[in-house]
C-alpha positions, 0 to 999 in steps of 0.5 A, a space after each residue: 470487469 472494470 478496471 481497477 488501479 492500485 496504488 501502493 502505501 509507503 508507510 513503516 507499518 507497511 514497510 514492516 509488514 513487506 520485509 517479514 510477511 512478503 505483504 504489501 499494503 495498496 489503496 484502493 477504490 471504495 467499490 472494488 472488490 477481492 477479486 477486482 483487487 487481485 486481478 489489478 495487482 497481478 495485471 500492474 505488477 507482472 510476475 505476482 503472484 497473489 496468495 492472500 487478501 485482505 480488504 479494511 474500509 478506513 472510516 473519514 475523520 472528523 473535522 470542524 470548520 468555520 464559517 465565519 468569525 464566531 458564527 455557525 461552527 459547522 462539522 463534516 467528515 473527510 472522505 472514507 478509504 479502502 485498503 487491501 493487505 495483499 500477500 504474494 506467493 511469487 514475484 516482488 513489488 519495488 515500494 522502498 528503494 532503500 531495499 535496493 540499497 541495503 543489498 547493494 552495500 551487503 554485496 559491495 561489501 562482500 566483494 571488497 572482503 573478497 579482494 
């Protein structure tokens, strides 16, 4: 088996789906499949556990360039990219460090009501 490295997306969207569906959203490469996916995740991340997958071939945008002034206009495309819709059953991936704070500020305050 190949390895496979997985880079997590910080996006709102991702973000979204992290705080209401424990689901975390990786970029991967083109070739790897579900099960090389999976296998990665809970090798990176230790103590996941992963439950769902789901993989989406984003296609390249189009693009114009030039080459040259008034001469030729030609078109191409950017490079295709895979992500996986990775849902976790145990365990907890650091993407958003403002998570972290958001609870630190909960328990602060709850200690100073204490007091």
């Amino acid at each position: 088996m190949k390895s496979v490295i997985v880079t997590p997306l910080a996006t709102e969207k991702a973000y979204r789906l992290v705080t209401t569906q424990n689901t975390y959203v990786f970029k991967v490469p083109l070739l790897a499949n579900k099960n090389e996916i999976v296998a990665a995740v809970e090798a990176q991340y230790e103590g996941t556990k992963v439950s769902n997958i789901k993989t989406i071939v984003q296609n390249g945008k189009s693009m114009r360039f030039s080459r040259g002034k008034n001469r030729f206009p030609g078109t191409t495309t950017r490079q295709n990219t895979k992500k996986a819709y990775v849902t976790l059953s145990e365990g907890k991936i650091k993407v958003f460090e403002q998570e972290e704070v958001k609870e630190d500020k909960k328990a602060k305050k709850e200690e100073k009501e204490k007091k």
